[in-house]
Z-matrix of the N, CA and C atoms (Angstrom, degrees):
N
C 1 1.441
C 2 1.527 1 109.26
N 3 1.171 2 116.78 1 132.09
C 4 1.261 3 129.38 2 -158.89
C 5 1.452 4 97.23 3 -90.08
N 6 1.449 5 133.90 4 130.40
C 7 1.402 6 159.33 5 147.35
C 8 1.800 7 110.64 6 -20.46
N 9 0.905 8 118.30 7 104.89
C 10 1.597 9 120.26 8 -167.53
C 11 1.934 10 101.91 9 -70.48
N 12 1.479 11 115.66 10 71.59
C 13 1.505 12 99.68 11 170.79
C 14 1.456 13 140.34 12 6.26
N 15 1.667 14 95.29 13 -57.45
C 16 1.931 15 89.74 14 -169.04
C 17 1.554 16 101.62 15 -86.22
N 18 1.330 17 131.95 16 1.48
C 19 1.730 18 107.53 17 -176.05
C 20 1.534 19 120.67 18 -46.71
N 21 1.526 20 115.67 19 -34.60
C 22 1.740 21 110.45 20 -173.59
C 23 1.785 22 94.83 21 -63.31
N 24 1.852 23 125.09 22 -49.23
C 25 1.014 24 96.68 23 164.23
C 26 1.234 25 155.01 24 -52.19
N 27 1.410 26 124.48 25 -24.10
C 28 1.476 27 143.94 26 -147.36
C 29 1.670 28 84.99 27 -112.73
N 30 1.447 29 134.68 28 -38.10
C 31 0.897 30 121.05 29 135.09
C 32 1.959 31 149.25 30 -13.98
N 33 1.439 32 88.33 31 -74.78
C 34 1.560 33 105.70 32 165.93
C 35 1.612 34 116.61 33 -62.75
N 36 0.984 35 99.04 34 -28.59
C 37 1.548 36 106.15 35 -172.47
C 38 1.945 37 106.92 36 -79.48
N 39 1.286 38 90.26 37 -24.56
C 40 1.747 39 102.30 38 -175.74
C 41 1.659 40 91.67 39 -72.13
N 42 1.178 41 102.21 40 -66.37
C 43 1.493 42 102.31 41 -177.95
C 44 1.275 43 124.39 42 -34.31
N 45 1.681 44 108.66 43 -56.49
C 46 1.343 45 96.92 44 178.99
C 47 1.729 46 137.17 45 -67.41
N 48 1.637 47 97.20 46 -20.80
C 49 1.621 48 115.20 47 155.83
C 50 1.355 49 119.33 48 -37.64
N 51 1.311 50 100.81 49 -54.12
C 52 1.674 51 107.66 50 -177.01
C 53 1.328 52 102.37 51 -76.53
N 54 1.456 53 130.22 52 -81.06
C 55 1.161 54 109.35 53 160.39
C 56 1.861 55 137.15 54 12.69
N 57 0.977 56 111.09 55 -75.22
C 58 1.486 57 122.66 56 168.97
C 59 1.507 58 111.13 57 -65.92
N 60 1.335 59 138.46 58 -31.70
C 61 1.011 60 120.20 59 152.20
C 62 1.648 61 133.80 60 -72.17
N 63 0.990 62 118.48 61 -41.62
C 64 1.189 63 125.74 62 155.16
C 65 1.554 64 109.21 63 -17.97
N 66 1.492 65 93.55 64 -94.21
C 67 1.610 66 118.29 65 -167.99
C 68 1.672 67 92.44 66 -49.92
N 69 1.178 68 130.08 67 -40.02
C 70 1.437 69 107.72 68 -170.97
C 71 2.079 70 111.67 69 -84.65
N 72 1.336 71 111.86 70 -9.09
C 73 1.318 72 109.04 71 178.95
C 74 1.360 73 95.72 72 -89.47
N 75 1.653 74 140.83 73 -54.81
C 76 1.544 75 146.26 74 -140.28
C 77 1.911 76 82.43 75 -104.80
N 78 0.944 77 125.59 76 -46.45
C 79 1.531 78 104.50 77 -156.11
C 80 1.618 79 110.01 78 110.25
N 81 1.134 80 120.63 79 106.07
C 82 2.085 81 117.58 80 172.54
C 83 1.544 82 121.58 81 -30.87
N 84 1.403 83 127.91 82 -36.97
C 85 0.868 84 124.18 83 171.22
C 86 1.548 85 111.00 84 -78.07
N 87 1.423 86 135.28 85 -16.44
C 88 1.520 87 124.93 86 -152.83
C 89 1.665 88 76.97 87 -107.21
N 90 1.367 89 147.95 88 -41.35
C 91 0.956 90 140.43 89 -126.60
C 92 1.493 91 108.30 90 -110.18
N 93 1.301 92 116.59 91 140.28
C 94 1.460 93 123.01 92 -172.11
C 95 1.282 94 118.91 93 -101.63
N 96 1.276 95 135.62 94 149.81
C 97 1.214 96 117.87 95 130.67
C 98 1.448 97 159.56 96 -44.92
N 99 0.822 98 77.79 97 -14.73
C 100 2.289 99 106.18 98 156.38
C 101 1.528 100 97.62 99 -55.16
N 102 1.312 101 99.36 100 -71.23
C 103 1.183 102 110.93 101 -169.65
C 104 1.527 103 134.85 102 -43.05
N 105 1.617 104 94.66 103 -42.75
C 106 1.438 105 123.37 104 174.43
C 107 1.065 106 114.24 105 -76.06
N 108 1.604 107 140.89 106 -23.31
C 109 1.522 108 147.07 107 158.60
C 110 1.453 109 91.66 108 -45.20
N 111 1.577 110 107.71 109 -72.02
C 112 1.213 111 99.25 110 -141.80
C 113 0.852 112 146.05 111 -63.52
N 114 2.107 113 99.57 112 -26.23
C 115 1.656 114 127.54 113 174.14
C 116 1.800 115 91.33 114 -62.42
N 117 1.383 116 150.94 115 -25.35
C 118 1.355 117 152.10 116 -132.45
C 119 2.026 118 94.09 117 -119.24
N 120 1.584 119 99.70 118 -29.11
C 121 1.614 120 88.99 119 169.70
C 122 1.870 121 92.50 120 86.42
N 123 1.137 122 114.73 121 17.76
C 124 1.806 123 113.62 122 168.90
C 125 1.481 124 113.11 123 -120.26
N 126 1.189 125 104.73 124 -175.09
C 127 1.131 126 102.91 125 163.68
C 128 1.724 127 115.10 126 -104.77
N 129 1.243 128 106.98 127 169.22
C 130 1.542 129 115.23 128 -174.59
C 131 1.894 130 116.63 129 -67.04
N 132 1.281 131 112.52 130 -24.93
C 133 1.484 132 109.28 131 179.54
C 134 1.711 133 80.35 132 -77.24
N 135 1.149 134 146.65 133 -49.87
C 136 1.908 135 144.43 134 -158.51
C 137 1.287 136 94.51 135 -38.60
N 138 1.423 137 128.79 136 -45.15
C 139 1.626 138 132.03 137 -124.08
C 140 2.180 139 81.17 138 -102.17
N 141 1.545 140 117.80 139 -39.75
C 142 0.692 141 108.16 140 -179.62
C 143 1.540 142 117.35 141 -77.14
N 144 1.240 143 123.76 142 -2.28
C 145 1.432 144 119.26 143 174.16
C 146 1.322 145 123.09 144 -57.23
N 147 1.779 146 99.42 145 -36.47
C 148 1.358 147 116.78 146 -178.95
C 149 1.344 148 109.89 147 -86.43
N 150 1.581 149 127.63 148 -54.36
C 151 1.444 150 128.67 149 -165.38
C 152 1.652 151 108.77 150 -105.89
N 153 1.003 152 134.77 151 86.74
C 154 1.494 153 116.04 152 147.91
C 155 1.286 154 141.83 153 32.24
N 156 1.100 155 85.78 154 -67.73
C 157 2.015 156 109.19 155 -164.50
C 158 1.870 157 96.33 156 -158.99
N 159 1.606 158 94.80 157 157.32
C 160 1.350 159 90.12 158 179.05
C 161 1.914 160 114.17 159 -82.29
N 162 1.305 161 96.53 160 -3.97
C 163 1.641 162 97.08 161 170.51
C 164 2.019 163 118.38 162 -68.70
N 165 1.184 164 90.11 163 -32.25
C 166 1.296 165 110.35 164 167.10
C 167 1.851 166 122.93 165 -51.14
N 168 1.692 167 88.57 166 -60.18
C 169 1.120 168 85.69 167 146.97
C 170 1.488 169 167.29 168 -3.35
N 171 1.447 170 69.99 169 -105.89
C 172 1.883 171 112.19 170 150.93
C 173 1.823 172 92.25 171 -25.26
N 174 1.456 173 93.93 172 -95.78
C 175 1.799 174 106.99 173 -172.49
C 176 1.288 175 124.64 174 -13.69
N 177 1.428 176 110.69 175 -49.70
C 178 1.365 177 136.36 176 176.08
C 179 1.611 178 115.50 177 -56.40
N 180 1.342 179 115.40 178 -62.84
C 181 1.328 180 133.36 179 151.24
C 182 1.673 181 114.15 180 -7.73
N 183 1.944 182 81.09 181 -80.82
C 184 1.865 183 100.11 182 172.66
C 185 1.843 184 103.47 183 -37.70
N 186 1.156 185 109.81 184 -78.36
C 187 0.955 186 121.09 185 -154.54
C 188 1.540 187 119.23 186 -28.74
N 189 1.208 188 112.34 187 -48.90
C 190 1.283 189 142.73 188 -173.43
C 191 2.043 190 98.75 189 -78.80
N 192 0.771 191 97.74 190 -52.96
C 193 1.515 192 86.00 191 168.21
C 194 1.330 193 113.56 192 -48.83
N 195 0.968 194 117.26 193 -76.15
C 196 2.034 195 144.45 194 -164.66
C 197 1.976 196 85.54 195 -44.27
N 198 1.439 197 117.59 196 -49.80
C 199 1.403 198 112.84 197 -153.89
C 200 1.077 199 112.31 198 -87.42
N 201 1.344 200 125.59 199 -15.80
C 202 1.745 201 138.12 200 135.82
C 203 1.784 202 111.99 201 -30.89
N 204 1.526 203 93.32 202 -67.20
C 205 1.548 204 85.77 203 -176.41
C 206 1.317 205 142.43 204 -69.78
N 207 1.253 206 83.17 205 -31.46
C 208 1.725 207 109.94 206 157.31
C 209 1.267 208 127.19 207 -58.07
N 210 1.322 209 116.95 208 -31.75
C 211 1.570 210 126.73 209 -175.03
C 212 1.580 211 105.50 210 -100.13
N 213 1.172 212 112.19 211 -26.86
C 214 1.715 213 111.13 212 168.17
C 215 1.288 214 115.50 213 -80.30
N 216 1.618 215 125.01 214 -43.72
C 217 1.448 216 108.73 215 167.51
C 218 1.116 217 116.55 216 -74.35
N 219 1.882 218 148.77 217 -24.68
C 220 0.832 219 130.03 218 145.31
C 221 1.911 220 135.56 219 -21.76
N 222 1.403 221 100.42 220 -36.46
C 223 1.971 222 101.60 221 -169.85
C 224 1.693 223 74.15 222 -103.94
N 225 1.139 224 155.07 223 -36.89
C 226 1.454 225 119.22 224 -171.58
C 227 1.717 226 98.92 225 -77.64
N 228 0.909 227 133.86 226 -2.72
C 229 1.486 228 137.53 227 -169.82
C 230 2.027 229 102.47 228 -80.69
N 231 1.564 230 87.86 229 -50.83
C 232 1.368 231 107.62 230 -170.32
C 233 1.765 232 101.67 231 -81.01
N 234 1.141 233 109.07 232 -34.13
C 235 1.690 234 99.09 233 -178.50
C 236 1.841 235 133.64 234 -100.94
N 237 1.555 236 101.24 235 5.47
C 238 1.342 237 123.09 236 -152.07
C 239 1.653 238 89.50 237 -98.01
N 240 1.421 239 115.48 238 167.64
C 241 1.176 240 129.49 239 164.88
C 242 1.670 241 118.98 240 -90.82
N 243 1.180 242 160.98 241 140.42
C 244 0.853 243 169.09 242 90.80
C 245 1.770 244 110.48 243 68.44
N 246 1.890 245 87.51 244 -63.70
C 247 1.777 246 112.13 245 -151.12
C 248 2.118 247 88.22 246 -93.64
N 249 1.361 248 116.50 247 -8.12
C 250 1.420 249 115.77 248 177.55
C 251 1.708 250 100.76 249 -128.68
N 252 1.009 251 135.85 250 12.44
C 253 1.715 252 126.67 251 164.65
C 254 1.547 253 112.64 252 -35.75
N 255 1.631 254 113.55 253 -63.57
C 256 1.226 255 105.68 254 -159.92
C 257 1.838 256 112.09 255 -88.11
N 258 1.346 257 101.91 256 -15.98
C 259 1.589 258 94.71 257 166.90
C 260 1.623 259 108.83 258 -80.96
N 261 1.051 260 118.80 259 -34.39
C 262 2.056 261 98.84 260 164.70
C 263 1.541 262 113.60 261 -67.05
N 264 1.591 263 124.29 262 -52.02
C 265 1.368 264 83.18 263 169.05
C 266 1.200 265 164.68 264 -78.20
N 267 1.562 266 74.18 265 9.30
C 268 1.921 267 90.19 266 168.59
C 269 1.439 268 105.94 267 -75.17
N 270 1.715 269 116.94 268 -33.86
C 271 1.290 270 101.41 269 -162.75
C 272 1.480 271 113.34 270 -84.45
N 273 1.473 272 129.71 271 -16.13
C 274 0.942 273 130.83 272 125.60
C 275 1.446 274 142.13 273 -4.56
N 276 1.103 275 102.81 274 -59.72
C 277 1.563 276 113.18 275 -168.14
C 278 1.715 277 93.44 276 -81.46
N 279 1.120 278 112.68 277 -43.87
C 280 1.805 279 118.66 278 -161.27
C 281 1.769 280 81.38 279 -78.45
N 282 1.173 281 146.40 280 -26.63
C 283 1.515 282 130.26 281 157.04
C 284 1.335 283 117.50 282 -41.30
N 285 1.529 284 101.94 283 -70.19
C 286 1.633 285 134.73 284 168.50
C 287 1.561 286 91.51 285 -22.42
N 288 1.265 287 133.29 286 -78.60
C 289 1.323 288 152.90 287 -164.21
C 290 1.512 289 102.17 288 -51.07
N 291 1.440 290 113.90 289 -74.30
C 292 1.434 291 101.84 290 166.46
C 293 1.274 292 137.26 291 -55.87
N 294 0.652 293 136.06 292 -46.50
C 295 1.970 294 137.78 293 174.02
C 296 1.445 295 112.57 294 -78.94
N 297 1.425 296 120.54 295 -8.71
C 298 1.457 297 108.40 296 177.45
C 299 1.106 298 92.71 297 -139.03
N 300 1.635 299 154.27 298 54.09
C 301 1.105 300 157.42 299 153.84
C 302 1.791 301 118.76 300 -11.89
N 303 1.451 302 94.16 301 -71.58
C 304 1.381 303 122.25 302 177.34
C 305 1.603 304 114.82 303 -38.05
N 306 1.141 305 101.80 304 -30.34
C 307 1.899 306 127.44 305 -162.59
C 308 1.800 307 87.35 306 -86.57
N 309 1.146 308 118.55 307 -51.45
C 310 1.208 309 103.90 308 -143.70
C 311 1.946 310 85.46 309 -102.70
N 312 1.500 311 128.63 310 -20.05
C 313 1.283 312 103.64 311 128.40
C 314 1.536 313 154.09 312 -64.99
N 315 0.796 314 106.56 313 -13.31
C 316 1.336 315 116.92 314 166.24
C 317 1.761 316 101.23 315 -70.28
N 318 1.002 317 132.77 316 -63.81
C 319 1.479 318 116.42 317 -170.26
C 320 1.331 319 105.75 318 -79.70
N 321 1.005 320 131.17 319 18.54
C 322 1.811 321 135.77 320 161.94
C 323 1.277 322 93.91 321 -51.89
N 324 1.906 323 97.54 322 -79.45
C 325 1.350 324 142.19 323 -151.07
C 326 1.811 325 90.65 324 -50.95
N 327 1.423 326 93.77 325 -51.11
C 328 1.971 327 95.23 326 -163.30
C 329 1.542 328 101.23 327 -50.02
N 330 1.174 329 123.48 328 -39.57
C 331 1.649 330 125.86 329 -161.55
C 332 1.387 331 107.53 330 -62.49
N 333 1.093 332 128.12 331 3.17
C 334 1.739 333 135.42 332 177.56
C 335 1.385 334 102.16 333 -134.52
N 336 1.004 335 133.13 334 37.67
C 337 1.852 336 149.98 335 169.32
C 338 1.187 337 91.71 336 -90.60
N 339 1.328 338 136.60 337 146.38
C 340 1.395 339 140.82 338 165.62
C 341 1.792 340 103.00 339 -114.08
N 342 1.203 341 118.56 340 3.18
C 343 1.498 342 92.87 341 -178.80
C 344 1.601 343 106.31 342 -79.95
N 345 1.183 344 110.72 343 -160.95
C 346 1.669 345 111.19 344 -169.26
C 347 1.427 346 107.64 345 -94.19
N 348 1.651 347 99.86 346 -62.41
C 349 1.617 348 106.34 347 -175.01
C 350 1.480 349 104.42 348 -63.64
N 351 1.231 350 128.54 349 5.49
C 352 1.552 351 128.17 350 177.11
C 353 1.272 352 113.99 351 -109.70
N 354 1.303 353 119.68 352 -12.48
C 355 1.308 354 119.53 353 163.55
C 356 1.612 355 114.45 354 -110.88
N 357 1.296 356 115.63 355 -5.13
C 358 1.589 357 115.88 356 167.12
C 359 1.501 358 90.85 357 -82.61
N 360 1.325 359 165.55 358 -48.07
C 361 1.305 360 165.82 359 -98.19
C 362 1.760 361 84.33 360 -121.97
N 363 1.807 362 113.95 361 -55.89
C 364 1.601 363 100.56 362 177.81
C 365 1.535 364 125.15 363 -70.02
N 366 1.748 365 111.91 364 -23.75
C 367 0.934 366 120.03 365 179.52
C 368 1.378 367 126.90 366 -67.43
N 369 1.761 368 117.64 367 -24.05
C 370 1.695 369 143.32 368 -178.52
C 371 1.926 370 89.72 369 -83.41
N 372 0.926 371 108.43 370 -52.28
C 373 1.889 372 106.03 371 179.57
C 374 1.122 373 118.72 372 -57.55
N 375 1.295 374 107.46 373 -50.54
C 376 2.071 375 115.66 374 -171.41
C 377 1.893 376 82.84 375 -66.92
N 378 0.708 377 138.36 376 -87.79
C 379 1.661 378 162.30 377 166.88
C 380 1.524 379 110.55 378 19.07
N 381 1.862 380 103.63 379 -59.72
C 382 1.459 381 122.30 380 164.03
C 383 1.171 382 113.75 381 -70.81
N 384 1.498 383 125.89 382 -60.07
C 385 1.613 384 118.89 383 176.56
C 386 1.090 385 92.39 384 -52.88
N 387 1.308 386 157.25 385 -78.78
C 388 1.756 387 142.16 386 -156.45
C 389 1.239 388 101.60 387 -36.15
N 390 1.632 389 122.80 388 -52.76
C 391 1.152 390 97.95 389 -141.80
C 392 1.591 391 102.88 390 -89.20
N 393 1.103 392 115.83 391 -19.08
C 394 1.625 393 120.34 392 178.21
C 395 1.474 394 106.13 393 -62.24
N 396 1.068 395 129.81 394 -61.26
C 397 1.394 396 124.86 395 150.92
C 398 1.016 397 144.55 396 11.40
N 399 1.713 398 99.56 397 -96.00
C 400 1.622 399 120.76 398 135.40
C 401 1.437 400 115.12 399 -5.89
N 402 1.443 401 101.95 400 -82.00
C 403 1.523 402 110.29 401 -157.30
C 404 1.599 403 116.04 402 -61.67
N 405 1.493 404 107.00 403 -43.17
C 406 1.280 405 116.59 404 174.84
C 407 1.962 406 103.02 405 -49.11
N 408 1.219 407 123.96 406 -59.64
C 409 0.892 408 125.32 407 -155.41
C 410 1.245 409 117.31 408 -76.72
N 411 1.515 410 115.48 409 -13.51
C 412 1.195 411 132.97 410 147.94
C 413 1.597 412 127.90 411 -39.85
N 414 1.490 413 92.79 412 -75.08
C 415 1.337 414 98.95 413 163.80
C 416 1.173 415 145.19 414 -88.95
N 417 1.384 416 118.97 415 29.44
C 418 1.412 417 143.46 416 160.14
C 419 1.736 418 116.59 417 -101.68
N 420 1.329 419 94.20 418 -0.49
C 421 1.506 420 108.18 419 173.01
C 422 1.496 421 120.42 420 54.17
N 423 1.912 422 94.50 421 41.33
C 424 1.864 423 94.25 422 176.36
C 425 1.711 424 80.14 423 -89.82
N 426 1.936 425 77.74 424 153.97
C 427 1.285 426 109.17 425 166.46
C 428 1.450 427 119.59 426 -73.64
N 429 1.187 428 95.65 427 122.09
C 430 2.316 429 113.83 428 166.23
C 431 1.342 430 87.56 429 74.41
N 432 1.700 431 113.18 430 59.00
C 433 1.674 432 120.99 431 178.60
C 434 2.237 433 102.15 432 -41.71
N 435 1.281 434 94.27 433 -49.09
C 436 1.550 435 97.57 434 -164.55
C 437 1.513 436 114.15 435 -65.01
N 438 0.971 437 99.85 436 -18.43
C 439 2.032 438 101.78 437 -170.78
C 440 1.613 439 93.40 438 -102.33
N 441 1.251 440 109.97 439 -36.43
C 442 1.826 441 110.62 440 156.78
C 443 1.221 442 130.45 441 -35.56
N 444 1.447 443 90.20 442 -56.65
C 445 1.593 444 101.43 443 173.88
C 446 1.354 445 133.73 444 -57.03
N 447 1.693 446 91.49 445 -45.61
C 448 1.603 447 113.42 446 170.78
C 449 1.655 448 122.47 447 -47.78
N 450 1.496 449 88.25 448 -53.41
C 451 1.392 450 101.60 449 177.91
C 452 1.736 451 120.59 450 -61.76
N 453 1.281 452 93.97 451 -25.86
C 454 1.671 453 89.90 452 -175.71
C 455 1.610 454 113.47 453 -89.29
N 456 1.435 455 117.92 454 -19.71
C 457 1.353 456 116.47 455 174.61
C 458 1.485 457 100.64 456 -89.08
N 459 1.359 458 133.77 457 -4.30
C 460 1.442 459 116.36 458 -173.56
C 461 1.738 460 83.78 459 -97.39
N 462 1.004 461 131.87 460 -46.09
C 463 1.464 462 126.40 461 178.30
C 464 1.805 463 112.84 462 -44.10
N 465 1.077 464 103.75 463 -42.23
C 466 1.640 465 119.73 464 166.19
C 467 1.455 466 100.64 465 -55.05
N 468 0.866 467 132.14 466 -92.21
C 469 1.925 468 136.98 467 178.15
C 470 1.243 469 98.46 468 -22.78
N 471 1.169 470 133.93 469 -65.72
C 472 1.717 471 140.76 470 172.85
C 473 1.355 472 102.84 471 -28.13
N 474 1.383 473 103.44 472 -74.28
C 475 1.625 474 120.46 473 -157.37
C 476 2.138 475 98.82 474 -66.78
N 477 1.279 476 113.03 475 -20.04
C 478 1.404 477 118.20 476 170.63
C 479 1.837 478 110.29 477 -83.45
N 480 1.025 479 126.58 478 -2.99
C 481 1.294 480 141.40 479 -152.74
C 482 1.731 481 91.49 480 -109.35
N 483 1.733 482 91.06 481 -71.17
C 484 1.510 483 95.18 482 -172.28
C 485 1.463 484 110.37 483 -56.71
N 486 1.728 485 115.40 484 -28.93
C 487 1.351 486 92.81 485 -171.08
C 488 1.602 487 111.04 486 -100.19
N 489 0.702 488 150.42 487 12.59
C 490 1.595 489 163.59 488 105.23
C 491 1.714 490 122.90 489 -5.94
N 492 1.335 491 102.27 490 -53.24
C 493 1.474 492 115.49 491 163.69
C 494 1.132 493 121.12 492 -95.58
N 495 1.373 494 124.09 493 -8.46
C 496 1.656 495 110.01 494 -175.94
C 497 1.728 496 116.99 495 80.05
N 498 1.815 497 103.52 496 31.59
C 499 1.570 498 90.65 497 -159.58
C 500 1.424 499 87.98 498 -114.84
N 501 1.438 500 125.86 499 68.39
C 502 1.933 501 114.77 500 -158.04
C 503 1.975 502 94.83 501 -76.43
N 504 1.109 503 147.52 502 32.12
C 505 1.012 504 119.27 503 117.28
C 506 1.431 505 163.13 504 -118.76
N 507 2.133 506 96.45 505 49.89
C 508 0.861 507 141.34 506 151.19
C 509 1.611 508 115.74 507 -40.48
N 510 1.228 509 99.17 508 -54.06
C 511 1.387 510 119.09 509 -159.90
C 512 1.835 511 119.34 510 -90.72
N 513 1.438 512 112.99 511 -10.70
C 514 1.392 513 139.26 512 163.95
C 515 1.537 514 108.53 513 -43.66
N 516 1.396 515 115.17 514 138.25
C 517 1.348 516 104.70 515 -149.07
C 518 1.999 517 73.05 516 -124.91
């Protein structure tokens, strides 16, 4: 019986699942790698095979968040009409929000990280979602694309705010 190739991936990928829950229930600083074995079903030297350090981690975590969002507003970017862009990616994102909760806590939490590569990691995410944004909205020919833009990712922070606390009429349009 032949050796199934992807387990070290399907592996890593477990990890980082747990990972993201973790860090988004305990907080990055409260949360261990103990911890993260265990929700993952390994042991704690396993977790280091893959990550380094738990900042490493962390990164990994990010990463996978940010490339979700990025890759979903990308295909509503590419498949949307013009006169409905910004109501799919909202509806999008409030998907995003539901099914990956954890994700979009987790980069709450990251935005008050003081290390570097942890705040260059939010700074490369916010950066791409802007700029896809941007561009889309550019070339869909909404008016005052840039203050558009603004407005729709600060409505995002809102709508991550309200749902964080439980305050849904935060989010009342």
């Amino acid at each position: 019986m032949a050796k199934e190739p992807s387990t070290s991936v399907n592996r890593r990928t477990d990890i980082i699942s747990a990972a993201i829950e973790v860090f988004a229930e305990t907080g990055y600083y409260r949360a261990t790698t103990a911890q993260v074995a265990q929700r993952a079903h390994i042991s704690q030297p396993y977790v280091f095979r893959f990550f380094s350090t738990k900042e490493a981690l962390l990164l990994a975590a990010l990463e996978v968040s940010w490339t979700r969002i990025i890759e979903s507003f990308q295909q509503v970017v590419e498949s949307s009409s013009p006169e409905r862009l910004e109501a799919e990616l909202i509806t999008e994102y409030e998907r995003i929000m539901e099914h990956h909760r954890n994700e979009i806590l987790l980069q709450m939490q990251s935005q008050t990280i003081q290390e570097e590569a942890i705040q260059e990691a939010m700074r490369n995410g916010f950066r791409e979602v802007r700029q896809i944004v941007l561009q889309a909205f550019r070339e869909a020919g909404i008016p005052h694309p840039e203050e558009r833009t603004m407005l729709f990712l600060a409505r995002g922070m809102l709508c991550n705010i309200a749902d964080a606390i439980n305050l849904p009429e935060l989010k009342e349009r």
